[in-house]
N, C-alpha and C positions, 0 to 999 in steps of 0.2 A: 112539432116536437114537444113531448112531455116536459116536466122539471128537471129529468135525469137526462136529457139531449138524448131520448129515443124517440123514432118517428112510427109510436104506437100510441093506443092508449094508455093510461095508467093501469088500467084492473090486469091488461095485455103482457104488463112486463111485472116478471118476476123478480126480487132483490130479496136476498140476503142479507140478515144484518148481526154482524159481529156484537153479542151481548155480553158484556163483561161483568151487568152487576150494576153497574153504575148510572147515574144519572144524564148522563150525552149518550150513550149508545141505545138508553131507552128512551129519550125523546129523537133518535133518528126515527127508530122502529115506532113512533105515535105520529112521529110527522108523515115518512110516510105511510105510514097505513090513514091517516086523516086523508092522505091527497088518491084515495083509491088504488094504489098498488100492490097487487098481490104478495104481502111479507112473510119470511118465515126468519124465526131468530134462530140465533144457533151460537154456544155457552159453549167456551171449550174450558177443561177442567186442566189444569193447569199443571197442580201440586195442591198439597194436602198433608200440613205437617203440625199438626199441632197448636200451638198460641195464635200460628198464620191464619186458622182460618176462619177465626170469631174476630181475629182483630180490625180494630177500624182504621181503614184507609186502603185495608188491604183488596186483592181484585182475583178474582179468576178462582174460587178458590170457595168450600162447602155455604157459607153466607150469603156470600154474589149470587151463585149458582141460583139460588132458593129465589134471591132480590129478583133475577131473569126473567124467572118462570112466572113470578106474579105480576111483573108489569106484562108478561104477554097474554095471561089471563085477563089481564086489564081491557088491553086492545084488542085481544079477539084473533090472536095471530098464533099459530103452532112456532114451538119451542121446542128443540132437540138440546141434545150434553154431547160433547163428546169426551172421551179420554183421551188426551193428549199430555200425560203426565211424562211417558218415557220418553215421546221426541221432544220435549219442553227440557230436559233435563237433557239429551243429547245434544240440543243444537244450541240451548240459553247459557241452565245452571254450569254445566261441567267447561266452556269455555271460557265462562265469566270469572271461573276459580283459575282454569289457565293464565289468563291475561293477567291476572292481579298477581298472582306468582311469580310473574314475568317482569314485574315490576309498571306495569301499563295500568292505564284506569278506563275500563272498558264499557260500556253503553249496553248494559243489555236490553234492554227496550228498543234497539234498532235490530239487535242480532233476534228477536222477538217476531219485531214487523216483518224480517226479512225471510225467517223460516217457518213459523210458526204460523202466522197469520196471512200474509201475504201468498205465502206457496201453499203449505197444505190446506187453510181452508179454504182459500179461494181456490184450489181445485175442488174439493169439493161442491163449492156453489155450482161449479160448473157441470158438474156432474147432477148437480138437482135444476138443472135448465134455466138456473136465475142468468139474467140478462147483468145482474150486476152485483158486486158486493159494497155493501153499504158499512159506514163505520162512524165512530163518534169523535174522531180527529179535528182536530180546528184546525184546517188547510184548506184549500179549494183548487178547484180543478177544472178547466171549464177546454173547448174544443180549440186544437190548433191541428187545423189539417194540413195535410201535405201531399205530394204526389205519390199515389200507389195508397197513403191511410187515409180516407175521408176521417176514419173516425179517431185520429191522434188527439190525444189529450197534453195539456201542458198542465204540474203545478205552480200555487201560487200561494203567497202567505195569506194567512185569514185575517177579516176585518178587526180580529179584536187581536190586539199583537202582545198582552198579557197572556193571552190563552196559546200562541204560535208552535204548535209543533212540529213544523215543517223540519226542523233541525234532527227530528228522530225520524223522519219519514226520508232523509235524503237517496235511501238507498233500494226506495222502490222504483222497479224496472221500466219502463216503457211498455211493455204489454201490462203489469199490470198496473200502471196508471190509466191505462185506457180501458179496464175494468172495474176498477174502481168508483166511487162516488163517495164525497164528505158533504151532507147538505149542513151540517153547524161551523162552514167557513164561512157564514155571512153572518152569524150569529155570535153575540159577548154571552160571555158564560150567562151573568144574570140573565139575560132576557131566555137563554135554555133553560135558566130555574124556574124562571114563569110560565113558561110552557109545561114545563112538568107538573107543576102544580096546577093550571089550567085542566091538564088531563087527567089528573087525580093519582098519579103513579108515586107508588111509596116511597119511593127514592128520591122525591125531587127535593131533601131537605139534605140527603146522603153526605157527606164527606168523600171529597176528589180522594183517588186512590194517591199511593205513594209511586215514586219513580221504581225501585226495585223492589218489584211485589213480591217474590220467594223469600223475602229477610224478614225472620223474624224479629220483633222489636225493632227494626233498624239496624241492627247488627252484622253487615255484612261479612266482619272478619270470620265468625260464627260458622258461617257456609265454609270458607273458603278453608279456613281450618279442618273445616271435617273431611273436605275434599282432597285436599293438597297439605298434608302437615306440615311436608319439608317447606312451603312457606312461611310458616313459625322460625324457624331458624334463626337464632340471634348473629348477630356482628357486628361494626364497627359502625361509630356516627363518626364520619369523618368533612374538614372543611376544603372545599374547594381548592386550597394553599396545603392542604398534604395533613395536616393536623390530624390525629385522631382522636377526640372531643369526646367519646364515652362509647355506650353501647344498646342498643336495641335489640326487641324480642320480637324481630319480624317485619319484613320491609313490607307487609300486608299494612300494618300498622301505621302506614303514613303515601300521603299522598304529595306530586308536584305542589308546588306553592303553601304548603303546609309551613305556618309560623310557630301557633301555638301547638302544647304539648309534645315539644321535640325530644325532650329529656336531656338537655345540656343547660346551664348558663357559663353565657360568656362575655358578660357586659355588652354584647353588641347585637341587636337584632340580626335574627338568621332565620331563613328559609331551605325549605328542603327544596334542591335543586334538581338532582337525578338519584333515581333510585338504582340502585348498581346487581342485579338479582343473580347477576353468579360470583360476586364478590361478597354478596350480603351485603351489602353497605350502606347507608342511607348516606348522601353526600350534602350537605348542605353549603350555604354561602349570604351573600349579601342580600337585598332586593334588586338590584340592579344585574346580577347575574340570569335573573330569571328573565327579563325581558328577550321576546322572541322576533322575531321579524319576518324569518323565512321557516315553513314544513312541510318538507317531503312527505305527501300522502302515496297510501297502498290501499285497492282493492276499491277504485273509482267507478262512481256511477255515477256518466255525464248525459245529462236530459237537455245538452242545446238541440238546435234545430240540425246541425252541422254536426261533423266529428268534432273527437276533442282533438286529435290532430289538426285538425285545421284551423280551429277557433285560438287553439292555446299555442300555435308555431312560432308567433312574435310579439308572444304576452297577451293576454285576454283580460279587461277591464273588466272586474265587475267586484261584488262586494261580499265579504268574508266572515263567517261565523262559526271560530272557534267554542264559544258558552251557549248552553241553549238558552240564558240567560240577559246574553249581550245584544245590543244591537248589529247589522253587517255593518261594517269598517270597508272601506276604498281596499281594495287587493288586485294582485295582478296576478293570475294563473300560466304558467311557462312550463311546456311540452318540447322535452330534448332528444327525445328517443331513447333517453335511458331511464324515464319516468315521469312522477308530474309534481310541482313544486310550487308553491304561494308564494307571494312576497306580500307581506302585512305591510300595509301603508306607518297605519298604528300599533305600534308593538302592543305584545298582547304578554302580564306574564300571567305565570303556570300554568302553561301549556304543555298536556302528555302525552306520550303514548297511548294511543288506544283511543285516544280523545275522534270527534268528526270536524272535520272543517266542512263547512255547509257553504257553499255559493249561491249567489243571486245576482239578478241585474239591476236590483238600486236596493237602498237601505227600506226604503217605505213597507206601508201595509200591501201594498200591490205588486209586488216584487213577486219578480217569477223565480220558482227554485232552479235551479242549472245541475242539482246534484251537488255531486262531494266525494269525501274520500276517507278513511280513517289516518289519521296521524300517525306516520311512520318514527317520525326522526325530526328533531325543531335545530334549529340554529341561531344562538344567542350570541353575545357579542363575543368577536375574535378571541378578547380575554379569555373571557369562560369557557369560551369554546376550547381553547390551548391547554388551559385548568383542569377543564374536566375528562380532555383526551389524555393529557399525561397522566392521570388517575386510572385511566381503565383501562390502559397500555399496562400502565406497572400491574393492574390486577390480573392480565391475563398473564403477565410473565411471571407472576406468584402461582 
């Protein structure tokens, strides 16, 4: 067996590798092309707007592009662009402006992985006869077979758990996990920097891209505005006890868990608790209203070995990651037939809609990913919960 668990030579098997621009995606494509495998890169163009696409941090986009092409000059490997502006903007930008409308705080970098990267280009590899597509993700992925797949893949968290992206990758399929390949999941970023500059590739001093590469400046609301006006919308700041505490230019404008910059005082510290987007309302309350326990997830993608029927019938132990940030926490996964539901050992607050709860089977850096779900609906304590039902009862009955 090769590095990539095929039972060829390396020069034998063809890879693909996702080049973004950046400095992991061009030392996959240095490593392997060092270890004899026949590489082709391939840049997909993203969006193209302006400030976005000299600025630093930014990915996928006229500067990257250019960055691609010369580290494959570098190694010696062909490089293609493709255009992938209008389905980037059908299946990323224009649902990302949805969700935030909707009052949800939504992950475009999974909705990325899931359509953009995952489905169309790795049909494409496939269609250029690579055995595999290759990417600059810190995850790892190595063989769990089973009856009927010799060649099933399991993921896994990567040795450097600063770098962890597994939490954005929860909602790649099982086929194309077993297409895939991450060789920088045994790798800390530093030692990828030294590799880069080992190989002499211009990027190896580069700045890591930012989490949503279409904003320019950072200015998400920007997009969403221009997308979805009627998210501008002003209306009430109101507190969990019924008060109406002032007013707001847009529930775009504020996210779950959000303290500062609310636009009220009121002697007492307050958090924004739900966002209410067909009452307009930004609802706020205490810190203690936000703590969560249990979230109903939608649109699950479970990578056990078993169904999730069968694994989640009478509670499924394993551990929980709301922040891609946070460590997993102890959780209990419960499947009733009428959906699928957490229970946080450790309350978690600001938790939203839109958000991923990410599974695994232990907290550590070897922890296998089990998939996840996007966050439907949380439930905080009884209080809050009665608080903030009688709030958006009476908004529907207005």
């Amino acid at each position: 067996m090769n590095t990539l668990d095929f039972d060829k030579k390396p020069e034998d098997t063809r890879v693909v590798v996702a080049m973004s621009g950046g400095v992991d995606s061009s030392v996959v494509a240095g490593i392997l092309k060092r270890e004899g495998y026949d590489v082709l890169g391939i840049t997909l163009q993203l969006y193209d707007h302006g400030a976005a696409v000299h600025r630093a941090g930014s990915c996928c986009a006229g500067q990257d592009i250019d960055d691609a092409r010369r580290v494959c000059e570098t190694l010696g490997i062909p490089h293609y662009v493709l255009d992938y502006e209008a389905r980037f903007r059908e299946t990323v930008i224009n649902p990302f402006a949805e969700s935030y409308a909707m009052g949800e705080t939504p992950i475009p970098c999974v909705a990325c992985n899931q359509t953009v990267k995952f489905a169309d280009l790795l049909k494409t590899a496939q269609e250029l006869g690579a055995d595999a597509l290759a990417t600059g993700h810190y995850i790892r992925s190595r063989n769990n077979p089973v009856p009927g797949n010799p060649n099933r893949r399991a993921l896994y968290r990567p040795i450097d758990s600063d770098r962890d992206q597994s939490w954005f990758l929860f909602a790649t399929t099982q086929e194309q996990i077993d297409y895939l390949r991450f060789p920088l999941g045994g790798l800390s970023k530093a030692q990828t920097r030294e590799l880069a500059e080992e190989m002499g590739l211009v990027v190896a001093k580069k700045a890591d891209s930012q989490d949503i590469c279409f904003v320019p400046q950072g200015k998400y609301t920007d997009v969403i505005n221009k997308l979805k006006p009627n998210a501008a919308l002003s209306g009430d700041i109101v507190h969990l006890d019924g008060r109406v505490l002032g007013r707001h230019e847009g529930i775009v404008n504020y996210t779950i868990g959000q303290r500062r910059g609310i636009g009220v005082a009121t002697g007492e510290p307050l958090y924004v608790v739900h966002l209410d987007a067909r009452g307009k309302r930004v609802i706020v309350g205490p810190k203690e209203a936000l703590e969560t326990h249990r979230v109903y997830l939608r649109d699950i993608n479970w990578l056990g070995d078993r169904s999730l029927e069968e694994d989640a019938a009478n509670g499924f132990r394993c551990f929980a990651k709301v922040r891609s940030t946070r460590p997993p926490a102890e959780a209990f996964v419960h499947y009733d037939g009428n959906g699928v539901y957490v229970d946080l050992m450790v309350g978690e607050a600001g938790v939203a809609p839109g958000q991923a709860c990410v599974l695994y089977s232990a907290p550590g850096a070897d922890a296998r990913v089990y998939g996840g779900g996007f966050i439907g609906r949380s439930e905080r304590s009884a209080e809050a919960e009665m608080s903030l039902k009688t709030l958006l009862e009476g908004s529907v009955a207005a």
